[in-house]
Backbone as CSV, one residue per row, in Angstrom:
resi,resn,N_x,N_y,N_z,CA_x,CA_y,CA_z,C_x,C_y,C_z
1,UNK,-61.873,116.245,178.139,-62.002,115.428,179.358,-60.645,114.908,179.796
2,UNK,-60.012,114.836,178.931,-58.275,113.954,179.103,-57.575,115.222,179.577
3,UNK,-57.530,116.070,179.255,-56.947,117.272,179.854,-57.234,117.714,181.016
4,UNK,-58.567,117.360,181.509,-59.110,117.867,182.933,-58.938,116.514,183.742
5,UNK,-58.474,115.330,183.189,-58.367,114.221,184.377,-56.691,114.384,184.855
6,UNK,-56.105,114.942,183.631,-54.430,115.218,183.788,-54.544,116.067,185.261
7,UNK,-55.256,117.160,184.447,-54.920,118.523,185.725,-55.192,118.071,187.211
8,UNK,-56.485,117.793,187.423,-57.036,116.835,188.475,-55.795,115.879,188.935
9,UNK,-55.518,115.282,188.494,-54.325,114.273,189.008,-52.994,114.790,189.401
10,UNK,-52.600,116.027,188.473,-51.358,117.383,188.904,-51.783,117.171,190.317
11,UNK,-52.878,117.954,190.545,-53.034,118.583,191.418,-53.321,118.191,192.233
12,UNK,-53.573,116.947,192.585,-53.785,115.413,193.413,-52.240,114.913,193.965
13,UNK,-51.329,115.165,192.651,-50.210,114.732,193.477,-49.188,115.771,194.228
14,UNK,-49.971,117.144,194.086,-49.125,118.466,194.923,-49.423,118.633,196.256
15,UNK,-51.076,117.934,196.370,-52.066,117.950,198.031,-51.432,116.713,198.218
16,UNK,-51.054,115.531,197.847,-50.331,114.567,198.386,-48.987,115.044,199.210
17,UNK,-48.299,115.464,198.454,-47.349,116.057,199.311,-47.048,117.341,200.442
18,UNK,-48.360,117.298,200.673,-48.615,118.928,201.364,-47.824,118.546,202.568
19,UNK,-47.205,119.325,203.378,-45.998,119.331,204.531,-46.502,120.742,204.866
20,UNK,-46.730,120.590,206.602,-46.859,121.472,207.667,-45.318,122.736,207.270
21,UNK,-44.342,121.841,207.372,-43.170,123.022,207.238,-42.905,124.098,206.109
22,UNK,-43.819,123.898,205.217,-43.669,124.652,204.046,-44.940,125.778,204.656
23,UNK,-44.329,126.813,204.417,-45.218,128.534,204.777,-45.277,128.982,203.435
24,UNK,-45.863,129.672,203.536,-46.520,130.510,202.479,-45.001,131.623,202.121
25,UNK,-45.115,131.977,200.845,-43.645,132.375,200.391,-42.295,131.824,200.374
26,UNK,-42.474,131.279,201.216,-41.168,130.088,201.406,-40.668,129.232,200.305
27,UNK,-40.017,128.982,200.183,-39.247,127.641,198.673,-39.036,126.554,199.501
28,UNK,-38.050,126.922,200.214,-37.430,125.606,201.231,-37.319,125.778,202.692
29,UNK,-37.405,124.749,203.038,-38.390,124.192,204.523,-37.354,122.850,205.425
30,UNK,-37.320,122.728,206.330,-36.984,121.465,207.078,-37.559,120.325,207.155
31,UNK,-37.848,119.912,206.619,-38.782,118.393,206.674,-38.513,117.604,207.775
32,UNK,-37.370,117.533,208.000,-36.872,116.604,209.493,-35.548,117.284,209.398
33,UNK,-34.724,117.015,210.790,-33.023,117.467,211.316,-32.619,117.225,210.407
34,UNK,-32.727,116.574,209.168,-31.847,115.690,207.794,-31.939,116.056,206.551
35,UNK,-33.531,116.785,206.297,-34.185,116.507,204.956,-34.719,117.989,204.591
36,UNK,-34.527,118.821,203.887,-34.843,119.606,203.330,-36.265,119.220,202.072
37,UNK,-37.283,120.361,202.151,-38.782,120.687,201.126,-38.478,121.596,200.639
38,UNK,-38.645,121.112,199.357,-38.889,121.934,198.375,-40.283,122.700,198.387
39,UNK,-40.453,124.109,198.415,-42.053,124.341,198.314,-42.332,125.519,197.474
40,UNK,-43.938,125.406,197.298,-44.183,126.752,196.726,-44.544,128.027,197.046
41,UNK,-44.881,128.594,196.416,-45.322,130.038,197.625,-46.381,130.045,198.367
42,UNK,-46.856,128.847,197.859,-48.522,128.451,198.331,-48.611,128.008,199.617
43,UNK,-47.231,127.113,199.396,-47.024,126.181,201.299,-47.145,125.049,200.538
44,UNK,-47.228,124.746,199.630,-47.166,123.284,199.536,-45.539,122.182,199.114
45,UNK,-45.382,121.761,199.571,-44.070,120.822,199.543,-44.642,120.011,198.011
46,UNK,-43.539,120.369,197.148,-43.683,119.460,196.062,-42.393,118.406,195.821
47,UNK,-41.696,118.501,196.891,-40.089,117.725,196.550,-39.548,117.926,197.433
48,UNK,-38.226,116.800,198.536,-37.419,116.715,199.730,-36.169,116.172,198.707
49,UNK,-34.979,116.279,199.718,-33.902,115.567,199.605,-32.873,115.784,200.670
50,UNK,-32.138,114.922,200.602,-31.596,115.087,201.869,-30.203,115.546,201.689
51,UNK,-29.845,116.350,203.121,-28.486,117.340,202.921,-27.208,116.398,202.275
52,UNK,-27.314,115.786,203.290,-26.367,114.535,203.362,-25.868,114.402,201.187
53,UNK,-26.881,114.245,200.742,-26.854,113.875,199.135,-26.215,115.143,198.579
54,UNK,-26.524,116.247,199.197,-25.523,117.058,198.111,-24.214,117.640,198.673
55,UNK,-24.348,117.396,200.168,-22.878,117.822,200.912,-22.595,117.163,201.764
56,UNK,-21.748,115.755,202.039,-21.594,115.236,203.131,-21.317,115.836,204.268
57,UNK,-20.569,116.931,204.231,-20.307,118.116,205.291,-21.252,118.517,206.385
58,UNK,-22.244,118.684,205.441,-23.652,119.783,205.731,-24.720,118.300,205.824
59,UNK,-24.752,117.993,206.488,-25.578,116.798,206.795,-26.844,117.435,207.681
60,UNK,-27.594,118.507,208.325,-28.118,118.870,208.962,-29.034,119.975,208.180
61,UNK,-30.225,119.709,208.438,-31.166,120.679,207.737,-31.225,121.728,208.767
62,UNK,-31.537,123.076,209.081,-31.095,124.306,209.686,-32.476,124.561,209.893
63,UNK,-33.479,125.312,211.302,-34.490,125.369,211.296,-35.625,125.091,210.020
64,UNK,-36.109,126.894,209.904,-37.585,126.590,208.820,-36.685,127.266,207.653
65,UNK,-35.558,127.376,207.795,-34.929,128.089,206.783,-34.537,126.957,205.592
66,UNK,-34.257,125.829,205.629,-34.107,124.725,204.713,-32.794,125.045,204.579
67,UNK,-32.052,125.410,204.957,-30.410,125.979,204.712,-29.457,124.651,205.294
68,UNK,-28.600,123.672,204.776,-27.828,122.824,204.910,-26.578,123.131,206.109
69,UNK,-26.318,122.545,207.129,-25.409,122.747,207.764,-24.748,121.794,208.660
70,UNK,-23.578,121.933,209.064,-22.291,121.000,209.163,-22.690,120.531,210.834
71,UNK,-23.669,121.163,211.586,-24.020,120.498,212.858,-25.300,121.044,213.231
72,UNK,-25.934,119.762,214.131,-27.620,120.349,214.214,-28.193,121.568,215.337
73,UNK,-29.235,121.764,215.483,-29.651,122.953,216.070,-31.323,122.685,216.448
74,UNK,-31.072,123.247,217.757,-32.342,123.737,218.309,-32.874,122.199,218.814
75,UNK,-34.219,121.986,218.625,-34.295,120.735,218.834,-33.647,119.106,218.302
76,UNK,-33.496,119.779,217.201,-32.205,118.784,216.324,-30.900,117.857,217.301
77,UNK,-30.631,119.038,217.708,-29.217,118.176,218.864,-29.931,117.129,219.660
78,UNK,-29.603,116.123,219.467,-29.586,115.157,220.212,-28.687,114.858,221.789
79,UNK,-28.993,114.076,222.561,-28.314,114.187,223.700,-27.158,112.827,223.378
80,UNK,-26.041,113.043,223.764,-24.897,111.398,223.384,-25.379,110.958,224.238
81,UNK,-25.153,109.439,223.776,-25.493,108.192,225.147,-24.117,108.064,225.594
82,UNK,-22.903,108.860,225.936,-21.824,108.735,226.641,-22.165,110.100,227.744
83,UNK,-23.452,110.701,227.868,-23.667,111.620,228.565,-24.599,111.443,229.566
84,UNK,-24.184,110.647,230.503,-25.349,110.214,231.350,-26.125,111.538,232.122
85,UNK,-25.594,112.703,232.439,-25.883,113.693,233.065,-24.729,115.158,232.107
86,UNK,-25.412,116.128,232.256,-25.072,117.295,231.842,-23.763,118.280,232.213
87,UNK,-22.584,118.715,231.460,-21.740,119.644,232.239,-20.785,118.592,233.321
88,UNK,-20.459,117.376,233.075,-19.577,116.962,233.971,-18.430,115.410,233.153
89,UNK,-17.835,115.382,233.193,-17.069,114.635,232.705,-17.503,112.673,233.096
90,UNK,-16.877,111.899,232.084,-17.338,110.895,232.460,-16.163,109.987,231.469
91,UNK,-16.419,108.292,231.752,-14.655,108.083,231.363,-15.250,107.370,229.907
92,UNK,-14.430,107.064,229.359,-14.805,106.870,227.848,-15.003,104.957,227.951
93,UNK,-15.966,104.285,227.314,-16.327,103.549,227.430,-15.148,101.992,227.133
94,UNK,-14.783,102.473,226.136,-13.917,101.864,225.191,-12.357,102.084,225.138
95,UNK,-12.045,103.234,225.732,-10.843,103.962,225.673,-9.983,104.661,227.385
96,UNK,-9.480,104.292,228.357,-9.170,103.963,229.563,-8.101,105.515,229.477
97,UNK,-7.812,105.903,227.632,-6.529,106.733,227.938,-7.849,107.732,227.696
98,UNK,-8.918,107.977,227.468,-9.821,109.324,227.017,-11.411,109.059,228.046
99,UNK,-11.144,110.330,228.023,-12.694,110.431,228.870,-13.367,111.589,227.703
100,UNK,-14.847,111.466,228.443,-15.699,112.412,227.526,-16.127,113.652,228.262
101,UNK,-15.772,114.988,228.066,-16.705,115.928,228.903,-18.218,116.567,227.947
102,UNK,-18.835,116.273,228.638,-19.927,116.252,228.663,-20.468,118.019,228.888
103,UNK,-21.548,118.959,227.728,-21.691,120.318,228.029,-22.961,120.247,228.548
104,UNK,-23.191,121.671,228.527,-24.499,121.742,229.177,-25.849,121.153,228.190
105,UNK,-25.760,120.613,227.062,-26.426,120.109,226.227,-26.640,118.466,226.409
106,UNK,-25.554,118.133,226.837,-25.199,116.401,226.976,-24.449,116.185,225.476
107,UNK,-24.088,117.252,224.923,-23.158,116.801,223.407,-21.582,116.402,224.367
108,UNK,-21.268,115.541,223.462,-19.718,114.974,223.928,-18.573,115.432,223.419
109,UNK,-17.540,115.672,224.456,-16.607,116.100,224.042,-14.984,115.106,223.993
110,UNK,-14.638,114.046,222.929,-13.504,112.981,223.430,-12.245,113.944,223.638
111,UNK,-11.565,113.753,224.652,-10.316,114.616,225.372,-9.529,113.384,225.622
112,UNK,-8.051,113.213,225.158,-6.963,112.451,225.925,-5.880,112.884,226.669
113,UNK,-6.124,111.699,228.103,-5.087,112.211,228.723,-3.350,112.715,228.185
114,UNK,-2.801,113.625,228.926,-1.469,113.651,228.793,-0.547,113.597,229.699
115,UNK,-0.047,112.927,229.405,1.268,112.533,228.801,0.753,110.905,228.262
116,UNK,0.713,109.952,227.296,0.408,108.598,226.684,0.190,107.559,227.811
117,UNK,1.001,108.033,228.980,0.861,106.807,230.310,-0.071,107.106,231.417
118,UNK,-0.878,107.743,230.808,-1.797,108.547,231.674,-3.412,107.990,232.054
119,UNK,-3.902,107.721,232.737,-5.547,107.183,232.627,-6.754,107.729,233.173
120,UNK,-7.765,107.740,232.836,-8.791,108.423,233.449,-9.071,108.197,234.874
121,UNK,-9.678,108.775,235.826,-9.500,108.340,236.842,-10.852,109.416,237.679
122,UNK,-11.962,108.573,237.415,-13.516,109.378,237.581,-13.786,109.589,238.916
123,UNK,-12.840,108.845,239.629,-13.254,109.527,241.582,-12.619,110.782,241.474
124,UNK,-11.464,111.358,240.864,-11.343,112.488,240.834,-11.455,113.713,239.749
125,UNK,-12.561,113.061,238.801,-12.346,113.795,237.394,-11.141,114.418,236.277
126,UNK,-9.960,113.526,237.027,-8.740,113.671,236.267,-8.168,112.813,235.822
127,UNK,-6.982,113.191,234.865,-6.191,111.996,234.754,-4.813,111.742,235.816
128,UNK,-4.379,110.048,235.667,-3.148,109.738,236.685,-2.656,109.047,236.269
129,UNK,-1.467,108.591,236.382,-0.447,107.793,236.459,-0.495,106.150,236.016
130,UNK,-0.652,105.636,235.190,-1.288,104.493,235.175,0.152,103.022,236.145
131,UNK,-0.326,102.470,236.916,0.749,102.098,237.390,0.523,100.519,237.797
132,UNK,-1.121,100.377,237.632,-1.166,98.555,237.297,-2.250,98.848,236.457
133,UNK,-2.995,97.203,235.752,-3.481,96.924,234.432,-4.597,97.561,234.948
134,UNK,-5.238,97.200,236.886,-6.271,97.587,237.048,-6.776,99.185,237.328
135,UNK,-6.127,100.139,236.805,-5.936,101.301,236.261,-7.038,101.821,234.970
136,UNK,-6.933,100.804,234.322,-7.108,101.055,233.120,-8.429,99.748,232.709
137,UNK,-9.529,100.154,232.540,-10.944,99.616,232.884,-11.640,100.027,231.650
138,UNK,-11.730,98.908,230.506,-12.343,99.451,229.183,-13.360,98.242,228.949
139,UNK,-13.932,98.372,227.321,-15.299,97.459,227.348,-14.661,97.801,225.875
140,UNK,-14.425,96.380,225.135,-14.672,96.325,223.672,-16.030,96.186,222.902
141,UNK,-16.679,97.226,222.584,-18.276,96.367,222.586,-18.341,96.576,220.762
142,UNK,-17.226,96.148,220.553,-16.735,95.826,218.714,-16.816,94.338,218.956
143,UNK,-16.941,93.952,220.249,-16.708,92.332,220.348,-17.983,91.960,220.298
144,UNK,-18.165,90.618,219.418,-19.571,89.912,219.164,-20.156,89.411,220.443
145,UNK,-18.937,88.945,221.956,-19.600,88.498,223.074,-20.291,89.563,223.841
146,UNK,-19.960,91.121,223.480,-20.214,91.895,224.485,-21.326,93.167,223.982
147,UNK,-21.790,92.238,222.724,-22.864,93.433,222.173,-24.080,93.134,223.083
148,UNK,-24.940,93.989,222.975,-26.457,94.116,224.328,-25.831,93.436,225.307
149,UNK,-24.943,93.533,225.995,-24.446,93.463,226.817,-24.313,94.607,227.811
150,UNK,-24.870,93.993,229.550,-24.298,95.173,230.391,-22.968,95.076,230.915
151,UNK,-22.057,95.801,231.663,-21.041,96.009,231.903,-20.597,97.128,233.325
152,UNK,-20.334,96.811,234.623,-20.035,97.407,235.827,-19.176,98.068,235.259
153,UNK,-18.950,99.138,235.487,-17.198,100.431,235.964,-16.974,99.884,236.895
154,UNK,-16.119,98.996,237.100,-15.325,98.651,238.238,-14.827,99.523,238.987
155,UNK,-14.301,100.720,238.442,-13.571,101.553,239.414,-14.495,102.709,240.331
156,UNK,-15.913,102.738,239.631,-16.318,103.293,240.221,-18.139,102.916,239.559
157,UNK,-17.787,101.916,240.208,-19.471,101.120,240.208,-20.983,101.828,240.264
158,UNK,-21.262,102.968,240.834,-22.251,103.587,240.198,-22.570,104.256,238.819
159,UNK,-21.378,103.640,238.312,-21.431,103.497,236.432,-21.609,102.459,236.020
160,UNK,-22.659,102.023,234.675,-22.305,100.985,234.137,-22.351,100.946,232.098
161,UNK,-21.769,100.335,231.572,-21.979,100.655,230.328,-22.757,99.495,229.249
162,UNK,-22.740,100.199,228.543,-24.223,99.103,228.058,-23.375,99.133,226.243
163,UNK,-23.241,98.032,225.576,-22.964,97.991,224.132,-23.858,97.802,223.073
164,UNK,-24.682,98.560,222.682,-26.129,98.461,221.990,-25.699,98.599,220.503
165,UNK,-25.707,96.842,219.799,-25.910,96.754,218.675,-26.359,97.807,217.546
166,UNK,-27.382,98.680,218.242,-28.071,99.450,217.237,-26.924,101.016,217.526
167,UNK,-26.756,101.727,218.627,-26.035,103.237,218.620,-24.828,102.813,219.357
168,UNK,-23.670,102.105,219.680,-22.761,101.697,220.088,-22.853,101.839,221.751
169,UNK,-21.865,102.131,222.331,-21.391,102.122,223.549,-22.387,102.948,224.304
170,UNK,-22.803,102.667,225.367,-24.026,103.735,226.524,-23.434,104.075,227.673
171,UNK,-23.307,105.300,228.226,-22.878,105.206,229.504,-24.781,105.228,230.312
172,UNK,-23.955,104.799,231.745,-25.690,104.822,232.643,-24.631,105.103,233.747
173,UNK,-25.336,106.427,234.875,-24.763,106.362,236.033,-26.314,106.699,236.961
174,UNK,-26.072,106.007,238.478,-26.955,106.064,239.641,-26.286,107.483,239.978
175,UNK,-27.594,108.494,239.791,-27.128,109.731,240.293,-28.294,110.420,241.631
176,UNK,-28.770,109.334,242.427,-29.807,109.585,243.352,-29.043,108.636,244.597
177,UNK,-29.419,109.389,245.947,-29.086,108.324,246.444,-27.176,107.739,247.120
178,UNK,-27.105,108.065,248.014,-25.873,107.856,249.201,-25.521,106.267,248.212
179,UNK,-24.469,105.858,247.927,-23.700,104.578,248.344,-24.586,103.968,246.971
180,UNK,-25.072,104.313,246.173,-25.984,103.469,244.968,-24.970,103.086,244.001
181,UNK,-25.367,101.739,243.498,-24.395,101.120,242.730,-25.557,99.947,241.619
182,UNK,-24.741,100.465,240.211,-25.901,100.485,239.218,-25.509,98.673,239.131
183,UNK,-26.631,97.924,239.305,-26.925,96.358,239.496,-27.058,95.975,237.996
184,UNK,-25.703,95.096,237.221,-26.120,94.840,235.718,-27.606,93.565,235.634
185,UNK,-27.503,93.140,236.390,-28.343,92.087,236.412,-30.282,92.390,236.159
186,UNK,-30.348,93.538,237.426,-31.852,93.810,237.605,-31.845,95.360,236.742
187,UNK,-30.686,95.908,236.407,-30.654,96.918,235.252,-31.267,97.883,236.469
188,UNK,-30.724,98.412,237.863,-31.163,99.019,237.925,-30.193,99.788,239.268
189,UNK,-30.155,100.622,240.562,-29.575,101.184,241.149,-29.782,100.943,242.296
190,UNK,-28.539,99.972,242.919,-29.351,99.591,244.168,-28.092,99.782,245.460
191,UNK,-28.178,99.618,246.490,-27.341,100.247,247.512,-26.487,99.643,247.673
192,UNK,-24.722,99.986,247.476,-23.781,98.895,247.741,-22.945,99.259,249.065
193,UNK,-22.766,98.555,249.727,-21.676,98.973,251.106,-20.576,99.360,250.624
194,UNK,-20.654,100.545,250.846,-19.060,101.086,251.327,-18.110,100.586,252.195
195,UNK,-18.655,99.788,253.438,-17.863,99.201,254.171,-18.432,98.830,255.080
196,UNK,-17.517,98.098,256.506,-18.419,97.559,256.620,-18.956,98.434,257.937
197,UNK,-20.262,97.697,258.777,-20.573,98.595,259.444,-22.502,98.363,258.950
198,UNK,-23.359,99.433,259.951,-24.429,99.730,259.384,-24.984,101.075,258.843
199,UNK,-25.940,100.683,257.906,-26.177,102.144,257.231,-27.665,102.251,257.130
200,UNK,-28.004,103.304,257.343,-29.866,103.860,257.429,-29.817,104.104,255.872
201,UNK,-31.367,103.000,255.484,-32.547,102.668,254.281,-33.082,104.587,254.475
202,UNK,-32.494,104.909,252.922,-32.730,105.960,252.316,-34.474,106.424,252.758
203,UNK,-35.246,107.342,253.328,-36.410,107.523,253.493,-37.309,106.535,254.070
204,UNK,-36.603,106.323,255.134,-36.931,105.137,255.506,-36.017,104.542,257.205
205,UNK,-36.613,105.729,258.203,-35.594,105.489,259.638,-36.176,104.275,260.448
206,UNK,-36.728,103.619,260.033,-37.034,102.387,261.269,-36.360,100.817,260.323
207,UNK,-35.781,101.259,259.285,-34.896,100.163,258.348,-33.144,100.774,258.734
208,UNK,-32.551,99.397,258.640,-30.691,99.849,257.879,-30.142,98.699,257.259
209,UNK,-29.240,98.857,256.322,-28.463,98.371,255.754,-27.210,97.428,256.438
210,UNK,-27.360,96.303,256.669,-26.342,95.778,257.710,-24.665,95.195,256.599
211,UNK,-23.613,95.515,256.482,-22.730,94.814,255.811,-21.825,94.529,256.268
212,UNK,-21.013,93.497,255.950,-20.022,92.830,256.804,-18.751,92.286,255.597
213,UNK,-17.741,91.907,255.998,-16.584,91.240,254.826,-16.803,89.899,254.533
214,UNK,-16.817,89.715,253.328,-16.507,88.453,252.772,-15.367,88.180,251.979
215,UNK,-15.548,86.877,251.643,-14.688,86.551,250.905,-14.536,87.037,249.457
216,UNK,-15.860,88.051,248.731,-15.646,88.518,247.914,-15.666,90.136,248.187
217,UNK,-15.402,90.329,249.744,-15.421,91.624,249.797,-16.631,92.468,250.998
218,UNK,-16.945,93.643,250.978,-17.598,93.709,252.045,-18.955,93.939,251.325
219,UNK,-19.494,92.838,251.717,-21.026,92.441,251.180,-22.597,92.970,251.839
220,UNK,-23.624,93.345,251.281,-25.140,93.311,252.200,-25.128,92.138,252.786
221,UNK,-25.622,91.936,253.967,-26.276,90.912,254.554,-27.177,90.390,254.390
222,UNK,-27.843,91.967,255.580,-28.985,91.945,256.222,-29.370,93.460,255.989
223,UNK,-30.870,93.233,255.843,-31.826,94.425,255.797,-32.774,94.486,257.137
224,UNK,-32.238,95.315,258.254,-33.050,94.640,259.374,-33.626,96.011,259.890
225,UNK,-34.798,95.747,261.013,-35.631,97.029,261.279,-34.853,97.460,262.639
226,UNK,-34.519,99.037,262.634,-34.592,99.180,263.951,-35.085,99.228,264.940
């Protein structure tokens, strides 16, 4: 009877670990982007561990193949939060001399300008000349005042960056929409004057946008009907 409650219990703790990713013939399996299964020929997962533990290198588990590798794949890749949109460059959050280009994946690419006096400069996707402080437009979000914190691109305000305690620095850009300028306040994308003058409410011809100069610049007014 002690021998058949053993086996019973074996075999209790092999269906405990049963895992979808383990196939039949297979040894080793993907458990998650991280974690490699151990299995049997049966399909059953009797043991994980993670890449990371036997190769810091190879931090990435490799499809259904369980094979360790140095960057992820397939659904694995994640998109960077310095990639607000796909295939186009964008300026580095933290760093005024480096911008990030961005592939067709949203993986990031950090690039610095050249020559050392050089700065990003996102109205024209290049670098220039740095020649006053307001050139050069960064966000320390290593700083305790500026963690979950939002943050305008001044230089080009339909950006804004966000410093998230938990995955560091975020880019966010308003990519809909004539004259949109991302609002830190209501966290969201709302229409800023270009200048002054009036401007026609996006989907919407019996509205316009009225703006005029102030003292902090050329401001909304009025939202009035035509």
């Amino acid at each position: 009877m002690s021998t058949l409650l053993n086996t019973v219990l074996i075999l209790a703790t092999f269906i405990t670990f049963s895992n979808a990713q383990c196939t039949t013939g297979s040894r080793f399996a993907c458990a998650n982007c991280s974690t490699v299964s151990v299995c049997t020929y049966g399909g059953i997962e009797v043991d994980t561990f993670r890449c990371d533990s036997v190769n810091a290198s190879l931090p990435f588990c490799s499809g259904n193949t369980g094979v360790c590798k140095s960057a992820p794949e397939g659904s694995c890749i994640q998109p960077s939060e310095l990639c607000p949109r796909a295939s186009d460059t964008f300026p580095n959050p933290s760093n005024c001399l480096q911008y990030i280009r961005c592939d067709a994946q949203k993986q990031a690419q950090t690039i610095r300008c050249s020559p050392s006096s050089y700065v990003y400069d996102h109205s024209t996707r290049s670098c220039k000349l740095r020649q006053t402080s307001n050139d050069c437009f960064q966000v320390n979000c290593a700083l305790a005042s500026n963690l979950n914190r939002w943050t305008s691109y001044r230089p080009v305000p339909k950006l804004a960056f966000y410093c998230s305690i938990a995955v560091g620095p975020m880019t966010f850009e308003c990519s809909t929409g004539e004259n949109q300028v991302f609002n830190v306040v209501s966290r969201s994308c709302v229409f800023g004057c270009p200048s002054e003058g009036r401007f026609p409410v996006p989907d919407d011809g019996t509205k316009y946008y009225q703006c005029a100069r102030g003292v902090y610049g050329v401001v909304r007014v009025l939202d009035k009907a035509v």
